[in-house]
Gaussian input, Z-matrix of N, CA and C with variables (Angstrom, degrees):
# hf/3-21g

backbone

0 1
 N
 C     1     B1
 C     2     B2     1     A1
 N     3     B3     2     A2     1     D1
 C     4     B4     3     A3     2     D2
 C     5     B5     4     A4     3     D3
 N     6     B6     5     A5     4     D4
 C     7     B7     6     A6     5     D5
 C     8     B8     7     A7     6     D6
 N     9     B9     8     A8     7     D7
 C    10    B10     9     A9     8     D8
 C    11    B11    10    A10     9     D9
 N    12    B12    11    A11    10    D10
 C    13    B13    12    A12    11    D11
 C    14    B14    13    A13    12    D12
 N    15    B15    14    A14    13    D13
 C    16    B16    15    A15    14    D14
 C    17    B17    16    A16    15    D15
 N    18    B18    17    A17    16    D16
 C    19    B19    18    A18    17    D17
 C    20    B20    19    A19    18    D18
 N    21    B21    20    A20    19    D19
 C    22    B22    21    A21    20    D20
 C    23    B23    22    A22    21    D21
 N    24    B24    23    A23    22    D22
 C    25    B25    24    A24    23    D23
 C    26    B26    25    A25    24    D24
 N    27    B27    26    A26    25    D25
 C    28    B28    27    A27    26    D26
 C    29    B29    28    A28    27    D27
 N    30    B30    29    A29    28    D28
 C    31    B31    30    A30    29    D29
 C    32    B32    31    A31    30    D30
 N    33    B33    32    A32    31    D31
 C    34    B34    33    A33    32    D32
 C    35    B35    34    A34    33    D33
 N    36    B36    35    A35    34    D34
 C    37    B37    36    A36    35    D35
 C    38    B38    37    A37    36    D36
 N    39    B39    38    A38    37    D37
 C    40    B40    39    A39    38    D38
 C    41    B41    40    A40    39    D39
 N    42    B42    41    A41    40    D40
 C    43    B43    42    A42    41    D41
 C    44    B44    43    A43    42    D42
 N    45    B45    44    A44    43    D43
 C    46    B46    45    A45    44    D44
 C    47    B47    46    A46    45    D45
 N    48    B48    47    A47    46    D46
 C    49    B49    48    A48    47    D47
 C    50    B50    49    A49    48    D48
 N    51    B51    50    A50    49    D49
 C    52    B52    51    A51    50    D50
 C    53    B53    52    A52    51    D51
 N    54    B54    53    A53    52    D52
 C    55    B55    54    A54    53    D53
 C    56    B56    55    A55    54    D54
 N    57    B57    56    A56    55    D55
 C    58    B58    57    A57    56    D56
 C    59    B59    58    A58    57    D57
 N    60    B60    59    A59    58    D58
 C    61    B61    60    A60    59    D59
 C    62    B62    61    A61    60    D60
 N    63    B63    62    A62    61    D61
 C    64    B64    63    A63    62    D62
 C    65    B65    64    A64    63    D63
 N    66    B66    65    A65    64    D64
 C    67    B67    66    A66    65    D65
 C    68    B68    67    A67    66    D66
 N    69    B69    68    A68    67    D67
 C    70    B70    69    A69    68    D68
 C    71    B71    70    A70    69    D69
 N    72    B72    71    A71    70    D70
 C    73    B73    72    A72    71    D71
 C    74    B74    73    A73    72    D72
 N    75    B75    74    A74    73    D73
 C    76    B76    75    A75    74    D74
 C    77    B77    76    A76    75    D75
 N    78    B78    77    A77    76    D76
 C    79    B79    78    A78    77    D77
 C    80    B80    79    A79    78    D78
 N    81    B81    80    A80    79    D79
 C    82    B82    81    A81    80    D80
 C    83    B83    82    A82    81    D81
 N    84    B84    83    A83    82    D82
 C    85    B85    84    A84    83    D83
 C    86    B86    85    A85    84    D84
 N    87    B87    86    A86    85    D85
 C    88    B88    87    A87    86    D86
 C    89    B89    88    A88    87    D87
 N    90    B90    89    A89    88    D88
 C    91    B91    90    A90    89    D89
 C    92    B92    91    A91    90    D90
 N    93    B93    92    A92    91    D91
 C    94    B94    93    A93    92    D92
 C    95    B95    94    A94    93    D93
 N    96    B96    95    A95    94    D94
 C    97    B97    96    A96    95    D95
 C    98    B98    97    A97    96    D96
 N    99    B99    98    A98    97    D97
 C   100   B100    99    A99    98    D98
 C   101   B101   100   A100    99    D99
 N   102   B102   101   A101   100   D100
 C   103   B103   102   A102   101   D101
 C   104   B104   103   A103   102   D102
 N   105   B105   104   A104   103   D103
 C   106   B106   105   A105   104   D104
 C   107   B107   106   A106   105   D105
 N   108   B108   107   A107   106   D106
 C   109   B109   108   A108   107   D107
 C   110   B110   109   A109   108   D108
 N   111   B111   110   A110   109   D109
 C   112   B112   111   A111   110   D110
 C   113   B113   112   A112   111   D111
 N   114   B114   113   A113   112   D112
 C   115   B115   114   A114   113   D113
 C   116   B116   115   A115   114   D114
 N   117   B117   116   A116   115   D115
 C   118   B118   117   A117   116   D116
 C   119   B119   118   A118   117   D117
 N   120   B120   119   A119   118   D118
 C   121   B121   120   A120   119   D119
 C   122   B122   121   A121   120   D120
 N   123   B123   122   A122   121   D121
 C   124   B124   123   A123   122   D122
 C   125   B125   124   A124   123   D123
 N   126   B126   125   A125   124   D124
 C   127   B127   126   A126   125   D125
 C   128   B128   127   A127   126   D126
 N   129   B129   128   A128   127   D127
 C   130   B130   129   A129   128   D128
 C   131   B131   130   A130   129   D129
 N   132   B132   131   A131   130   D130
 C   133   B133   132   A132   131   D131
 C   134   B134   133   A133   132   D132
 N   135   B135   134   A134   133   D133
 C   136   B136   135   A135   134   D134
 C   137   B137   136   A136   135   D135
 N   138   B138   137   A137   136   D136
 C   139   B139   138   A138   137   D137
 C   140   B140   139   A139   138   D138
 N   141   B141   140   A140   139   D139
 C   142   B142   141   A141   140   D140
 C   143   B143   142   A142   141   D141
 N   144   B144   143   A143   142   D142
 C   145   B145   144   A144   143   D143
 C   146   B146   145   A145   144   D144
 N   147   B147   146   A146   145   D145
 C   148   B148   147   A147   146   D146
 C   149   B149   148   A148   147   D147
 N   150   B150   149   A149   148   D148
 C   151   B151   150   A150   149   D149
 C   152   B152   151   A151   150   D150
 N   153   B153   152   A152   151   D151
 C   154   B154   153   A153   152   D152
 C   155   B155   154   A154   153   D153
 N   156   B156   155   A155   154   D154
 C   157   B157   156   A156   155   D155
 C   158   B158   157   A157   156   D156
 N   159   B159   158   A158   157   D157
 C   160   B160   159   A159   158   D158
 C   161   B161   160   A160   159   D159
 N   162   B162   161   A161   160   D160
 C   163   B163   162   A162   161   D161
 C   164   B164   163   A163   162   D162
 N   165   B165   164   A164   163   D163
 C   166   B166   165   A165   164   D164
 C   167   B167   166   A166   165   D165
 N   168   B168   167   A167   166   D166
 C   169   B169   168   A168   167   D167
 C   170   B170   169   A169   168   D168
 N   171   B171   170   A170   169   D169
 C   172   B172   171   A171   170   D170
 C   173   B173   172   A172   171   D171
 N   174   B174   173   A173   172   D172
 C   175   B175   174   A174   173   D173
 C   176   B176   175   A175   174   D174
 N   177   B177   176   A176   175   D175
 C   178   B178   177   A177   176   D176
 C   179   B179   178   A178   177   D177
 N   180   B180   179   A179   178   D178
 C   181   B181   180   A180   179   D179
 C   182   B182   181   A181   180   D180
 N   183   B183   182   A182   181   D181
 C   184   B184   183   A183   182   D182
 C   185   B185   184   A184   183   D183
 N   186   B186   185   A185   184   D184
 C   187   B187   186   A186   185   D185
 C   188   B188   187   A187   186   D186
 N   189   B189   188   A188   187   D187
 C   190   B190   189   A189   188   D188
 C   191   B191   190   A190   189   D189
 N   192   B192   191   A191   190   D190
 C   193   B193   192   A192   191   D191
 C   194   B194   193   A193   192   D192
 N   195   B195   194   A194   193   D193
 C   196   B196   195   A195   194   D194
 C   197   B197   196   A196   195   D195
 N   198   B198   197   A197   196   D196
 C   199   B199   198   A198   197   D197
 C   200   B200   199   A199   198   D198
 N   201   B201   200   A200   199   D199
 C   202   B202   201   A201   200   D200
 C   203   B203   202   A202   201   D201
 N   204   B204   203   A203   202   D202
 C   205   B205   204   A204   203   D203
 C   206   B206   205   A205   204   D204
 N   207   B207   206   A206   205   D205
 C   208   B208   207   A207   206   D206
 C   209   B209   208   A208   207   D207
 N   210   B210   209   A209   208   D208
 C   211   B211   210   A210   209   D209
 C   212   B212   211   A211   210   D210
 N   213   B213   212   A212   211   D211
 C   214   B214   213   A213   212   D212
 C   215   B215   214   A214   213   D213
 N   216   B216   215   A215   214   D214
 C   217   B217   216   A216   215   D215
 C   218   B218   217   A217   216   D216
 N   219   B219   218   A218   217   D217
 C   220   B220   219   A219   218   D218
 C   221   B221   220   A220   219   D219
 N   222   B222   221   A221   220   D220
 C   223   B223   222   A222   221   D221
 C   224   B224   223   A223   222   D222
 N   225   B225   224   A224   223   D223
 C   226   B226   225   A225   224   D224
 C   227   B227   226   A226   225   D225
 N   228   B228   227   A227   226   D226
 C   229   B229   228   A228   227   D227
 C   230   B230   229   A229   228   D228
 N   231   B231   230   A230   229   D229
 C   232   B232   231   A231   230   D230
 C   233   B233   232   A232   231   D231
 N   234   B234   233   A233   232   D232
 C   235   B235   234   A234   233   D233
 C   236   B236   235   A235   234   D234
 N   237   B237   236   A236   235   D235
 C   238   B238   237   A237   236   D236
 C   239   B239   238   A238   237   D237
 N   240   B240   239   A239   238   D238
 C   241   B241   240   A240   239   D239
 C   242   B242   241   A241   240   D240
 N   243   B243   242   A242   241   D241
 C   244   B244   243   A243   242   D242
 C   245   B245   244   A244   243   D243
 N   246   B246   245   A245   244   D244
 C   247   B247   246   A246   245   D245
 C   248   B248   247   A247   246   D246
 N   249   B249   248   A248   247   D247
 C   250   B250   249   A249   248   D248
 C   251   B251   250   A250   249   D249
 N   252   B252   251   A251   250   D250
 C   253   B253   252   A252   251   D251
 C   254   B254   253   A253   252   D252
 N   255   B255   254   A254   253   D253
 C   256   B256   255   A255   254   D254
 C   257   B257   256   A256   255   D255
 N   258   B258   257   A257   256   D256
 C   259   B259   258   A258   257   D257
 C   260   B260   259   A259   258   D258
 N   261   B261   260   A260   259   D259
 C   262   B262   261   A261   260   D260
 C   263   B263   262   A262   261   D261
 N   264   B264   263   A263   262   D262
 C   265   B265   264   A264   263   D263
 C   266   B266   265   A265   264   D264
 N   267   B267   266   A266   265   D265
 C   268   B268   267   A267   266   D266
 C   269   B269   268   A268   267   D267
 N   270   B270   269   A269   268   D268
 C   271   B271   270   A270   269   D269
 C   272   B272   271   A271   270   D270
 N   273   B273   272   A272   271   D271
 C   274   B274   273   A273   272   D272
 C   275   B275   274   A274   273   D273
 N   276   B276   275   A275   274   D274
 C   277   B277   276   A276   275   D275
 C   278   B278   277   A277   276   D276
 N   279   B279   278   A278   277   D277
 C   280   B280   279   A279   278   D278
 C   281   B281   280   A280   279   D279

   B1=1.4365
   B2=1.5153
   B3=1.0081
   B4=1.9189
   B5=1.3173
   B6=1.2846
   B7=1.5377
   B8=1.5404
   B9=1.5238
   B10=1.3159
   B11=1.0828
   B12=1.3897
   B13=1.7292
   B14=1.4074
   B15=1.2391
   B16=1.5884
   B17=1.3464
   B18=1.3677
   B19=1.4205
   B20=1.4519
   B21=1.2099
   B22=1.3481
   B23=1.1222
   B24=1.5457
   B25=1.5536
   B26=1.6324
   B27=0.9306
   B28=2.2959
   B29=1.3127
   B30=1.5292
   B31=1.6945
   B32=1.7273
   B33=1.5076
   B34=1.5046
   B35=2.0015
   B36=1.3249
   B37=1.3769
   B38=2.2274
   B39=1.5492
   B40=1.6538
   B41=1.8393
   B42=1.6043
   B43=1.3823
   B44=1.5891
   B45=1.6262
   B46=1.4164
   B47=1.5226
   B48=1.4879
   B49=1.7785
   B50=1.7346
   B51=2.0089
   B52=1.1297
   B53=1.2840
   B54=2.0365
   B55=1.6058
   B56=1.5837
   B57=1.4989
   B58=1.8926
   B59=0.9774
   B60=1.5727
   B61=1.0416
   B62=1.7839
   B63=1.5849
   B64=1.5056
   B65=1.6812
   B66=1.2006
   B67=1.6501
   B68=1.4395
   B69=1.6019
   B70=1.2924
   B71=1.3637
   B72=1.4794
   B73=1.1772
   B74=1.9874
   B75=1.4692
   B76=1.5564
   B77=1.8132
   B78=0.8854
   B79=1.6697
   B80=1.8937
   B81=1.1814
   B82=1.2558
   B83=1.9302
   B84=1.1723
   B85=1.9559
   B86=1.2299
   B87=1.3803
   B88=1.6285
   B89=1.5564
   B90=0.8809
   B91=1.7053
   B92=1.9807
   B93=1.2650
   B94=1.5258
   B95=1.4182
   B96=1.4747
   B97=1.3906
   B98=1.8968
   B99=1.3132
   B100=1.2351
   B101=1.6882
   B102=1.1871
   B103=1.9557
   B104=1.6056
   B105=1.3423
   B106=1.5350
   B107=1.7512
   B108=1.0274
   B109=1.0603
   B110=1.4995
   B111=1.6953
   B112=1.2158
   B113=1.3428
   B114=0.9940
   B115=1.7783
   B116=1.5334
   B117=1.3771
   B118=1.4118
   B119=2.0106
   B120=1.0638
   B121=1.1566
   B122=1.5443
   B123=1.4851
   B124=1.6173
   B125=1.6719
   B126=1.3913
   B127=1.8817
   B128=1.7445
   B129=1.4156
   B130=1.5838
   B131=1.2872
   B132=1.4117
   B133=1.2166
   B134=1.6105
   B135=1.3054
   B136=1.0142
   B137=1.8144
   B138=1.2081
   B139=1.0285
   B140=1.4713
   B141=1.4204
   B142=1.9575
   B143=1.6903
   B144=1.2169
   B145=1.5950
   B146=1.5632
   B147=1.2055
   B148=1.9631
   B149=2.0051
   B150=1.1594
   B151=1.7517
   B152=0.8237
   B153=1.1156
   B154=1.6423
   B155=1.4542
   B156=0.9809
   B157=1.2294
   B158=1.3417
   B159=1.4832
   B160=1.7916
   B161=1.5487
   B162=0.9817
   B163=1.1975
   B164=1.4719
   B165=0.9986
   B166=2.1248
   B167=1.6183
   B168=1.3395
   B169=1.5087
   B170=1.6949
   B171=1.3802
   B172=1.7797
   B173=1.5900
   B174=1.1608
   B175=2.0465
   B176=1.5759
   B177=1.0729
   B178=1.4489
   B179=1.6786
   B180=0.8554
   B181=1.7782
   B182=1.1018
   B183=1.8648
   B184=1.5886
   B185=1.7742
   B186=1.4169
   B187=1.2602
   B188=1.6063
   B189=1.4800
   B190=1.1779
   B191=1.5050
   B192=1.1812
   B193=1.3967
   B194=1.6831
   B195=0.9094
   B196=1.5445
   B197=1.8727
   B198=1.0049
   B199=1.2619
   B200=1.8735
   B201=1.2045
   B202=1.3544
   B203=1.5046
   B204=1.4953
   B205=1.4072
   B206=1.6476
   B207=1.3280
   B208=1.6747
   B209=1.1573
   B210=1.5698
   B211=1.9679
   B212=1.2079
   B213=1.0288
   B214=2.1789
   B215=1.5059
   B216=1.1591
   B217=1.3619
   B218=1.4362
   B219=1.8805
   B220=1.2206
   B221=1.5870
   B222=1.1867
   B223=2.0363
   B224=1.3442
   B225=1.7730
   B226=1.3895
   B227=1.2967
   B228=1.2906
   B229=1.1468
   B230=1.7477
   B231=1.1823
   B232=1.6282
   B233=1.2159
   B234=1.6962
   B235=1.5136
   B236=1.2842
   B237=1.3184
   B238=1.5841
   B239=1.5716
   B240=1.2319
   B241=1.6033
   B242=1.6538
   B243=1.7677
   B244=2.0103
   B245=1.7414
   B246=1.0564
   B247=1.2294
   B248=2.0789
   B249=1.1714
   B250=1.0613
   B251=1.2375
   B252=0.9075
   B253=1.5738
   B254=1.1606
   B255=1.5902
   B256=1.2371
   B257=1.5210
   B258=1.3308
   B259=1.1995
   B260=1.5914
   B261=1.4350
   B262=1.6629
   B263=1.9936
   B264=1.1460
   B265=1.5504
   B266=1.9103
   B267=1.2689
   B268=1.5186
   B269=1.2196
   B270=1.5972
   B271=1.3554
   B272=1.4793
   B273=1.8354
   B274=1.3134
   B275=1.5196
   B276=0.9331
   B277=1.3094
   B278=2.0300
   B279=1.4842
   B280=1.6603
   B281=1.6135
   A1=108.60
   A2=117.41
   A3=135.90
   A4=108.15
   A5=106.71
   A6=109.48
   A7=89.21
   A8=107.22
   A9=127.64
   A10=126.98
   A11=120.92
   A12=131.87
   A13=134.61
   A14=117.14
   A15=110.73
   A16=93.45
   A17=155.63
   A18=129.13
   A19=121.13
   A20=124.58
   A21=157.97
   A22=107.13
   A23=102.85
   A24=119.63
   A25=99.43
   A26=118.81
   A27=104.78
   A28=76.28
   A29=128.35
   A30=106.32
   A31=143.13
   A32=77.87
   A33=86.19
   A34=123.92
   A35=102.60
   A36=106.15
   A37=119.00
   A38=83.88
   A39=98.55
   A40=107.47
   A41=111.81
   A42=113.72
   A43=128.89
   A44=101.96
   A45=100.15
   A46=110.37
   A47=93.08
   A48=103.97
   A49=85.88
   A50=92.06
   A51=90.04
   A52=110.54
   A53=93.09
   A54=108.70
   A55=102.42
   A56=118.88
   A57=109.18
   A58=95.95
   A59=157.43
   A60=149.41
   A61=124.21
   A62=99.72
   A63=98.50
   A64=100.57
   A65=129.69
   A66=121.80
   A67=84.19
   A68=153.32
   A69=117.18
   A70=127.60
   A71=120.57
   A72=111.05
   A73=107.74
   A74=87.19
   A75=110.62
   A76=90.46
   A77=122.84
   A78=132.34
   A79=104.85
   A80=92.40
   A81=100.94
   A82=109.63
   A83=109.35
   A84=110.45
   A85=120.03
   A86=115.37
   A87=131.35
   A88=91.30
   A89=119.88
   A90=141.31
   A91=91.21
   A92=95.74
   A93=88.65
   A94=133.24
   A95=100.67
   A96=140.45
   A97=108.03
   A98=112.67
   A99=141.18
   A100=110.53
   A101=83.34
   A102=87.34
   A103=97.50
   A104=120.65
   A105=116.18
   A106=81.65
   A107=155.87
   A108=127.36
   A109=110.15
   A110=110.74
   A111=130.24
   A112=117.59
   A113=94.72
   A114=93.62
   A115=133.05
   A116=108.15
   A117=103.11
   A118=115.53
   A119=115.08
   A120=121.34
   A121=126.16
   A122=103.84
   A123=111.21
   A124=90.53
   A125=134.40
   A126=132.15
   A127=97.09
   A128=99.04
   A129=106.67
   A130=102.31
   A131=100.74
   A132=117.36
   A133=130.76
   A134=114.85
   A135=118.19
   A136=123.93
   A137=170.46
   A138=156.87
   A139=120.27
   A140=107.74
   A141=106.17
   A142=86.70
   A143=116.72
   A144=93.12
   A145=119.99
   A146=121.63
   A147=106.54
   A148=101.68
   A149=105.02
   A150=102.50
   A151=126.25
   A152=126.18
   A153=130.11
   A154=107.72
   A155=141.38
   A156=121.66
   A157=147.40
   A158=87.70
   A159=97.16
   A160=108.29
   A161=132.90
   A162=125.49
   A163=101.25
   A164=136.36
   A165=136.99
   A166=84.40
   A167=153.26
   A168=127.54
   A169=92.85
   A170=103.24
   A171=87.07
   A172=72.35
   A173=135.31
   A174=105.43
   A175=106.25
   A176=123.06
   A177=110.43
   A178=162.37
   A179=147.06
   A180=145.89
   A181=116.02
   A182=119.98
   A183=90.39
   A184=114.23
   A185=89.82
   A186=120.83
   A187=127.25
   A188=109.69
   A189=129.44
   A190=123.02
   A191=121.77
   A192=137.31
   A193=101.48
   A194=114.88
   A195=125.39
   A196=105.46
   A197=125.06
   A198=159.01
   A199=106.82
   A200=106.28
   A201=111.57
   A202=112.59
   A203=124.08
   A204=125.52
   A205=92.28
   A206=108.36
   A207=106.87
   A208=111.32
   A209=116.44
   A210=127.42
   A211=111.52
   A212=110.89
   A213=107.00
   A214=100.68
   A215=135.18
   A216=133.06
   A217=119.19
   A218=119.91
   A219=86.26
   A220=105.57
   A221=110.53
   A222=93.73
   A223=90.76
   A224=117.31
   A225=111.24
   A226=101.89
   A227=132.63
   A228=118.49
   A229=102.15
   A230=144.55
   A231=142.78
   A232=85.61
   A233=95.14
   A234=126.82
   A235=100.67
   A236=131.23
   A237=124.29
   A238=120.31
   A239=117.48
   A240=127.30
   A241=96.70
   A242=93.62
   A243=94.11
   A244=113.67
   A245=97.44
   A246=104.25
   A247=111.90
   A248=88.85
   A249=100.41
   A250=118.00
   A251=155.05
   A252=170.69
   A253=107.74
   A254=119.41
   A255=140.42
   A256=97.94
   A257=128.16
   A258=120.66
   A259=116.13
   A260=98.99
   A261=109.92
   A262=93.42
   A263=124.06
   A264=122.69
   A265=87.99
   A266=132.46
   A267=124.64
   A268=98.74
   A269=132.75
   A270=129.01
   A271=102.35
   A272=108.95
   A273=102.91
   A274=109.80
   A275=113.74
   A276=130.63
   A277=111.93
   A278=107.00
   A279=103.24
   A280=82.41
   D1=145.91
   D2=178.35
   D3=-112.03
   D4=134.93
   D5=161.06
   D6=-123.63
   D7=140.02
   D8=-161.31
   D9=-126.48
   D10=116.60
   D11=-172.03
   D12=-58.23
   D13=126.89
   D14=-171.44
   D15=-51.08
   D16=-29.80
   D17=-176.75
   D18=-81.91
   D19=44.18
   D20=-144.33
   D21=-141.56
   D22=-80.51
   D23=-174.73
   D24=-69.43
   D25=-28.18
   D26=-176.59
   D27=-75.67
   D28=-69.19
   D29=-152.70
   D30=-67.43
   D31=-18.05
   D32=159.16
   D33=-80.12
   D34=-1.94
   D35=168.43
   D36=-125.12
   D37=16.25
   D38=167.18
   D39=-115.09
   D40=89.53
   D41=-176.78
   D42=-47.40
   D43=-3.89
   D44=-162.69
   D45=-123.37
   D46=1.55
   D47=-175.37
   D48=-83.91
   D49=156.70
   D50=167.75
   D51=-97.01
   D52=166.13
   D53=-172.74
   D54=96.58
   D55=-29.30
   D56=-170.99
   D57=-41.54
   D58=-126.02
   D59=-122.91
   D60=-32.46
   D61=-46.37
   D62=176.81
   D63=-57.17
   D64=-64.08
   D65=-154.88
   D66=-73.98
   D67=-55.51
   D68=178.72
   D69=-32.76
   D70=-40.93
   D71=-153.37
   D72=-97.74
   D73=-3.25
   D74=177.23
   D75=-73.20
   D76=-68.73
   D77=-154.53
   D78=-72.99
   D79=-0.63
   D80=169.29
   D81=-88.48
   D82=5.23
   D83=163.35
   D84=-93.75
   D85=170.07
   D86=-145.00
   D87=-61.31
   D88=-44.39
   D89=-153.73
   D90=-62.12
   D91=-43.63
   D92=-169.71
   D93=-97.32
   D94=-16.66
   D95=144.38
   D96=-31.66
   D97=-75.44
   D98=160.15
   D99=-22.82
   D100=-44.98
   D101=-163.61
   D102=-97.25
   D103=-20.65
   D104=-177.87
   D105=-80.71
   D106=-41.42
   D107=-134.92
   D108=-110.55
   D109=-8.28
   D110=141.57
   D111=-47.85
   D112=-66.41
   D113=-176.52
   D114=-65.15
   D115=-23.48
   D116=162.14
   D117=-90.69
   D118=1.74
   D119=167.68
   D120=-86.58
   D121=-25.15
   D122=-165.47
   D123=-124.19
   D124=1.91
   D125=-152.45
   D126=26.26
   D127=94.61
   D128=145.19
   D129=-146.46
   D130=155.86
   D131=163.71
   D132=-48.22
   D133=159.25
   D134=176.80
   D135=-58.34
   D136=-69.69
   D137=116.46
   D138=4.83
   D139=-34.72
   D140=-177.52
   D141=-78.99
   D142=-53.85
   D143=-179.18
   D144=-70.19
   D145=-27.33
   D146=166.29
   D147=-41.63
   D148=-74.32
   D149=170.19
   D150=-21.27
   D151=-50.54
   D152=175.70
   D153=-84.73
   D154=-43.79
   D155=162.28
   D156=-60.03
   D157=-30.46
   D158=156.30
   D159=-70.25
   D160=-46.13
   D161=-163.81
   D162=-76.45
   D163=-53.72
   D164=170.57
   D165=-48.95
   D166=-17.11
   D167=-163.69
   D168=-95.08
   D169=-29.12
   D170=-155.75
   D171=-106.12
   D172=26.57
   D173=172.89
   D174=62.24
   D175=-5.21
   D176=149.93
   D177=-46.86
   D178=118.15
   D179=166.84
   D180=-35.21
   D181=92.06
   D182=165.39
   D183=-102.60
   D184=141.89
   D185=172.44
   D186=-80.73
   D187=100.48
   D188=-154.91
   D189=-133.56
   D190=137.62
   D191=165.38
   D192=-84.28
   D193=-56.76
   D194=-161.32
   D195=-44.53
   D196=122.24
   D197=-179.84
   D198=-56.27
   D199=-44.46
   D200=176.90
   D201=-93.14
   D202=-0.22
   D203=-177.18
   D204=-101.89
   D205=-36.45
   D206=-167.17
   D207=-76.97
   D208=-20.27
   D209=-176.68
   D210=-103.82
   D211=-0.57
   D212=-170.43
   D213=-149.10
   D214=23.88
   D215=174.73
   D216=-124.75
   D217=-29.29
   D218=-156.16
   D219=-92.08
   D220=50.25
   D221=164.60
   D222=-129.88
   D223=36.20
   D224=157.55
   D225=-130.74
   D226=-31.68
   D227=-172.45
   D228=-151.64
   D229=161.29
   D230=-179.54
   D231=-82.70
   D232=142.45
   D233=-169.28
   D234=-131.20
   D235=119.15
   D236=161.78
   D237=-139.12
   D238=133.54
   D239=179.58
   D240=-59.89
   D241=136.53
   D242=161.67
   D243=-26.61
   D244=-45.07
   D245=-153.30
   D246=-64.53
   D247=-37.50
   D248=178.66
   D249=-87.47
   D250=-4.22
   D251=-15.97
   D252=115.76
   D253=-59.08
   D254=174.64
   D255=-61.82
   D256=-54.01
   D257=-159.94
   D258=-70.94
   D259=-27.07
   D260=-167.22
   D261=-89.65
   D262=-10.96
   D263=-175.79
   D264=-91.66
   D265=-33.21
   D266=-167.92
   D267=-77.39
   D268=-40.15
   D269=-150.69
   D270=-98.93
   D271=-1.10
   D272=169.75
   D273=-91.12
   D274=-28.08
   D275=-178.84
   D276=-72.54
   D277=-13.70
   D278=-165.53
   D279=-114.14

C-alpha cells in the first residue's frame, strides 16, 4: 500500500514536468480512485482526500485539525481533533 504525495498529484497533472506520465499512470490505482471519489462527494481537496481514504481503507481514525475533514467526513470515516485524541489515548491509559 502507498500513501501518496501531493507532489505526485500536481505532477501527474503538469504534462511537461518530468516523470508526468509515471505518477499519472501511478494515480490511476484503486487507492486513488478512492480518494478522487471522496473528494468530489464530501469537496476536499486533493491530499485531504488521500487521508481520508487511507484512513476508510485500513478502518482507521483520522486525526485532524482540518475543518473540512472534521465537518464532511464523519459518516464516512471517524474524525477526531488532536485534542480529542489525546483525551481518548489518556483515559485509555487511566
Amino acid at each position: 500500500m502507498y500513501t501518496i504525495d501531493t507532489s505526485v498529484f500536481i505532477n501527474a497533472v503538469e504534462p511537461l514536468e518530468t516523470d508526468h506520465a509515471a505518477s499519472r499512470q501511478l494515480l490511476g490505482d484503486a487507492l486513488a480512485q478512492h480518494a478522487a471519489t471522496l473528494a468530489a462527494a464530501h469537496p476536499l481537496r486533493g491530499a485531504d482526500a488521500v487521508y481520508a481514504a487511507v484512513a476508510h481503507h485500513f478502518g482507521a481514525t483520522l486525526v485532524s485539525r482540518d475543518r473540512e475533514h472534521l465537518t464532511r467526513l464523519p459518516a464516512v470515516v471517524p474524525v477526531l481533533h488532536p485534542t480529542d485524541a489525546l483525551a481518548r489515548l489518556q483515559a485509555m491509559t487511566t
